[in-house]
N, CA and C atoms as an extended XYZ file, in Angstrom:
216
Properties=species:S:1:pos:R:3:atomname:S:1:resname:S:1:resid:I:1 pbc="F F F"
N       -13.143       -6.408       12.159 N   UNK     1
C       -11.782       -6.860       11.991 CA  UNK     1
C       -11.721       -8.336       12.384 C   UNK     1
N       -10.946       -9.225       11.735 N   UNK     2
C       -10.881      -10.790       11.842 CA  UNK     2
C        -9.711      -10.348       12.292 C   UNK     2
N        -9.654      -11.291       13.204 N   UNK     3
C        -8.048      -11.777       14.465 CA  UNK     3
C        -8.076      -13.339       14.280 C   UNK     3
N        -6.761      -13.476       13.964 N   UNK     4
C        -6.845      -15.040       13.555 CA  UNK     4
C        -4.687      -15.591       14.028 C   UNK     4
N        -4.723      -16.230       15.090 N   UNK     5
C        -3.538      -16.502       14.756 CA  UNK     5
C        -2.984      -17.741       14.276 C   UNK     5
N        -1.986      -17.486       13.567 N   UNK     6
C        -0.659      -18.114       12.970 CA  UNK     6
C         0.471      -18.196       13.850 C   UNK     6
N         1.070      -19.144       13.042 N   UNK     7
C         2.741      -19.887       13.401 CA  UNK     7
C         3.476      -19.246       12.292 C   UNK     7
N         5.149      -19.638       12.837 N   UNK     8
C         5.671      -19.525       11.392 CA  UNK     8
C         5.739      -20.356       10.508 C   UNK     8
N         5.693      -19.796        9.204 N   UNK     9
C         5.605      -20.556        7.963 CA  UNK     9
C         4.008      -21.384        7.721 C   UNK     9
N         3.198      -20.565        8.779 N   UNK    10
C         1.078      -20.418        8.098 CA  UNK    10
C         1.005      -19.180        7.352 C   UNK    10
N         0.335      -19.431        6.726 N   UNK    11
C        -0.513      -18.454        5.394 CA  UNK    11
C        -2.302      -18.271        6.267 C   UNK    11
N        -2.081      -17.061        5.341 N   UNK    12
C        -3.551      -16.633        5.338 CA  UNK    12
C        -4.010      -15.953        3.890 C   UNK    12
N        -5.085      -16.589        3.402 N   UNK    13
C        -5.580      -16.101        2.372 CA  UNK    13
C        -6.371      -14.915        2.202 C   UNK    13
N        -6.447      -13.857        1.465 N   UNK    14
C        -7.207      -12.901        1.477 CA  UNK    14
C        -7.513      -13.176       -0.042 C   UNK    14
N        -8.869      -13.618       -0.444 N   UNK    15
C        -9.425      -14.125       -1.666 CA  UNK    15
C        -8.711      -15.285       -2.458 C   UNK    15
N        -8.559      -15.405       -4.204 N   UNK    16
C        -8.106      -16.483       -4.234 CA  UNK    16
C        -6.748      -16.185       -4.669 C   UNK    16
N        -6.293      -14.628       -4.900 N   UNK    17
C        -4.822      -14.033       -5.428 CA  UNK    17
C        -4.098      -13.655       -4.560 C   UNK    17
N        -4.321      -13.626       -3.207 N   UNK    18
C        -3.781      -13.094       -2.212 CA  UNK    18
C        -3.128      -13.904       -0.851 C   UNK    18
N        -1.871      -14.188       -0.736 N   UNK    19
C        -1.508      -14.534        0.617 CA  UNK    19
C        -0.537      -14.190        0.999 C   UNK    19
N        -0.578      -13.926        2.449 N   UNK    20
C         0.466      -13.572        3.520 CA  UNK    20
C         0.943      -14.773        4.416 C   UNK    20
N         2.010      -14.517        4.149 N   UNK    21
C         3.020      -15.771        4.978 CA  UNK    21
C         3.489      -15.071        6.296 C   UNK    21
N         3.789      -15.961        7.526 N   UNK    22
C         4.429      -15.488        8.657 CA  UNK    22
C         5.755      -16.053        8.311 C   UNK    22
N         6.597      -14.584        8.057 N   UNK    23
C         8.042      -15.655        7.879 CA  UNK    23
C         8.938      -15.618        8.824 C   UNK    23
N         8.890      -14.754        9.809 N   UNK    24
C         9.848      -15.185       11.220 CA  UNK    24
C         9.001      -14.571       12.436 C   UNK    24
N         8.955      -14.784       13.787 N   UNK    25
C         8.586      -14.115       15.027 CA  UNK    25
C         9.774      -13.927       15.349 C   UNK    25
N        10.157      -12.768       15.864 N   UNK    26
C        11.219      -12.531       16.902 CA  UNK    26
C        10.640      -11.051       17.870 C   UNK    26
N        10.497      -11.788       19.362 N   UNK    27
C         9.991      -11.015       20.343 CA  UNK    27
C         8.522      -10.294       19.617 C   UNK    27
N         8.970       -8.771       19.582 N   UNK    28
C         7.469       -8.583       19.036 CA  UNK    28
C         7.354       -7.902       17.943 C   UNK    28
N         7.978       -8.355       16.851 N   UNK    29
C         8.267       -8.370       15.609 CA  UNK    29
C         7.946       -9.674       14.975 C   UNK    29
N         6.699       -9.029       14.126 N   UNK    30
C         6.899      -10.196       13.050 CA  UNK    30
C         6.685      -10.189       11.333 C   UNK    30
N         8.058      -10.875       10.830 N   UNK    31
C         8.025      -10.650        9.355 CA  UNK    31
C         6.968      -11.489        8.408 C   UNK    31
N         6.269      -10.526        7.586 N   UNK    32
C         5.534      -11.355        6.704 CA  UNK    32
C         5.750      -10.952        5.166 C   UNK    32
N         5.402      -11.917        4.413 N   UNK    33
C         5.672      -12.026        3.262 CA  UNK    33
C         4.117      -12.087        2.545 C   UNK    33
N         4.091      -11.177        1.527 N   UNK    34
C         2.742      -10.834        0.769 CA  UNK    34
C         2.670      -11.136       -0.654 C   UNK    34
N         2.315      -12.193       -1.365 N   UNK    35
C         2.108      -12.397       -2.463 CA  UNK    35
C         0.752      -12.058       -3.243 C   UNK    35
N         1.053      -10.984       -4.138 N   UNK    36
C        -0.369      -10.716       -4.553 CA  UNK    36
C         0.242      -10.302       -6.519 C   UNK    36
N        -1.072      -10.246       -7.027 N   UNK    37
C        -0.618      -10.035       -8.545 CA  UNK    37
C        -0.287       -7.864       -8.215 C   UNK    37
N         0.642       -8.305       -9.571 N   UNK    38
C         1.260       -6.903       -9.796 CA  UNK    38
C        -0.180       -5.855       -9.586 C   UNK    38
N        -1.169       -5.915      -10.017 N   UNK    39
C        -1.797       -4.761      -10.384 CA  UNK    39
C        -2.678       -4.801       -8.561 C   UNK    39
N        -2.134       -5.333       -7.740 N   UNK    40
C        -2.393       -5.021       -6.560 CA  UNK    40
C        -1.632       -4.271       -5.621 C   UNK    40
N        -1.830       -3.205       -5.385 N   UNK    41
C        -0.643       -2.251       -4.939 CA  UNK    41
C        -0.710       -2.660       -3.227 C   UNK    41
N         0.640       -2.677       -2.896 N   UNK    42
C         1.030       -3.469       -1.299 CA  UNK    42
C         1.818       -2.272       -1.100 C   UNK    42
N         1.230       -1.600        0.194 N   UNK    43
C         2.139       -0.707        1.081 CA  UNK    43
C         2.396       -0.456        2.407 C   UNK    43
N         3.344       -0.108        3.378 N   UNK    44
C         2.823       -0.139        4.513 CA  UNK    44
C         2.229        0.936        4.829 C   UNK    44
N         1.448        1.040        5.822 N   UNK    45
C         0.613        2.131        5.983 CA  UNK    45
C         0.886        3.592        6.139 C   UNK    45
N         2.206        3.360        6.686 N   UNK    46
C         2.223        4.719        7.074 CA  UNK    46
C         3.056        5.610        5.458 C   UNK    46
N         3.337        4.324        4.772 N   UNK    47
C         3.590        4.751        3.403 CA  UNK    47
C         2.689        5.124        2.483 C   UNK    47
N         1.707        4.114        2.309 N   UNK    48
C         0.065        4.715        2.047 CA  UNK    48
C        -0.380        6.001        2.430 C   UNK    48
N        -0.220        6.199        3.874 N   UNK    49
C        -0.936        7.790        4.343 CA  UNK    49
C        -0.091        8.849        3.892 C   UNK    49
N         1.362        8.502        3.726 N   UNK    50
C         1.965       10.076        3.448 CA  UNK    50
C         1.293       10.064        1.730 C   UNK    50
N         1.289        8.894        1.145 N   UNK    51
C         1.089        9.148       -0.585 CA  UNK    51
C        -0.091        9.598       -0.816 C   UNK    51
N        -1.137        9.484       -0.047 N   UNK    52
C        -2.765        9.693        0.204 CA  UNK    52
C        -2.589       11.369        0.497 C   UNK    52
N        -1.679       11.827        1.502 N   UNK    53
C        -1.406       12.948        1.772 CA  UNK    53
C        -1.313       14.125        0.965 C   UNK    53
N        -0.122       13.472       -0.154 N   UNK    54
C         0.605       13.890       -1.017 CA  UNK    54
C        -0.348       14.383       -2.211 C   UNK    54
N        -1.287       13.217       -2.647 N   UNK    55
C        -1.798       13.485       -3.766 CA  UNK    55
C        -3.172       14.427       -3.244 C   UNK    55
N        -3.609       14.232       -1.951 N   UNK    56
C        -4.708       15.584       -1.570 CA  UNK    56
C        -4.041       16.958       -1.941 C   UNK    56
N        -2.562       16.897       -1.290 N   UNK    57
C        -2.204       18.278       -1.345 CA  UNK    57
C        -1.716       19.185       -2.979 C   UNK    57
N        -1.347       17.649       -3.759 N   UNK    58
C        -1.197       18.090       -4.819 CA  UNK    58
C        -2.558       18.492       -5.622 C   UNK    58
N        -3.922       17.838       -5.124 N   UNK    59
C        -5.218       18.154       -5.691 CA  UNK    59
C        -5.518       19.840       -5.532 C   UNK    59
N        -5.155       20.029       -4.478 N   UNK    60
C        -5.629       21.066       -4.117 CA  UNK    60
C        -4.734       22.256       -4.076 C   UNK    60
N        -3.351       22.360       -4.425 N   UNK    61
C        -2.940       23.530       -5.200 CA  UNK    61
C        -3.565       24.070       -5.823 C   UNK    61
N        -3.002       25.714       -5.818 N   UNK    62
C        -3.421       26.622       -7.168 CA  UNK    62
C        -2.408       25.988       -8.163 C   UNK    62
N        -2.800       25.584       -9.151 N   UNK    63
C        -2.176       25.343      -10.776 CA  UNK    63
C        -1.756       26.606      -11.453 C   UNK    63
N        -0.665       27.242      -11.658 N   UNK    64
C        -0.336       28.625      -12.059 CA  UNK    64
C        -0.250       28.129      -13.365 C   UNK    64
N        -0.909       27.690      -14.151 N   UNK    65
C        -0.167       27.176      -16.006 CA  UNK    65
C         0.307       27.943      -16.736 C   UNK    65
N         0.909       28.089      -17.629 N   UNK    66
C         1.216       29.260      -18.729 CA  UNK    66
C        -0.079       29.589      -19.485 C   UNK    66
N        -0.220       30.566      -20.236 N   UNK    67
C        -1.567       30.880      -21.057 CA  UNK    67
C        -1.000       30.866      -22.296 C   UNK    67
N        -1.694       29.915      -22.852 N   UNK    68
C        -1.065       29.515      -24.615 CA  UNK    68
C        -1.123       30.827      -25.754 C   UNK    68
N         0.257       31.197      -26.306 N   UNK    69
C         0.125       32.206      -26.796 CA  UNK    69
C        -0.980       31.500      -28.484 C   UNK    69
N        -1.531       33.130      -28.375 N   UNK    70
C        -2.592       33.166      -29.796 CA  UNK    70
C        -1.913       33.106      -31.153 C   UNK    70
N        -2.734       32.378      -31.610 N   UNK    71
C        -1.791       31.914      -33.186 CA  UNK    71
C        -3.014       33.096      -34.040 C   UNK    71
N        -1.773       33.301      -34.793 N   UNK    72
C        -2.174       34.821      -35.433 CA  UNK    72
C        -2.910       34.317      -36.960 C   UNK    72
């Protein structure tokens, strides 16, 4: 893990499509701003883990489908 600090209104680059801005400190909160191209999906984590969650549990249902009726 890289630890690197910033001020407000420093960037940090993550490659050459990617940066995060510090856009306010207050106490121990701090807002950042993430610019990345559309086909880069940005989430917070704990939003990530329930969707990661979600789609295991949907993997792993039984699938009850209908059984296609026989064409005569």
């Amino acid at each position: 893990m890289l630890i690197i600090t910033r001020r407000h209104g420093e960037k940090i680059m993550l490659g050459d499509e990617i940066s995060v801005h510090v856009m306010e400190i207050v106490g121990n909160s701090v807002r950042i701003g993430i610019e990345a191209p559309r086909s880069v999906p940005v989430y917070r984590e704990e939003i990530w883990n329930a969707v990661r969650d979600e789609n295991h549990a949907a993997a792993d249902a039984p699938a009850d489908l209908p059984v296609p009726a026989r064409e005569s």
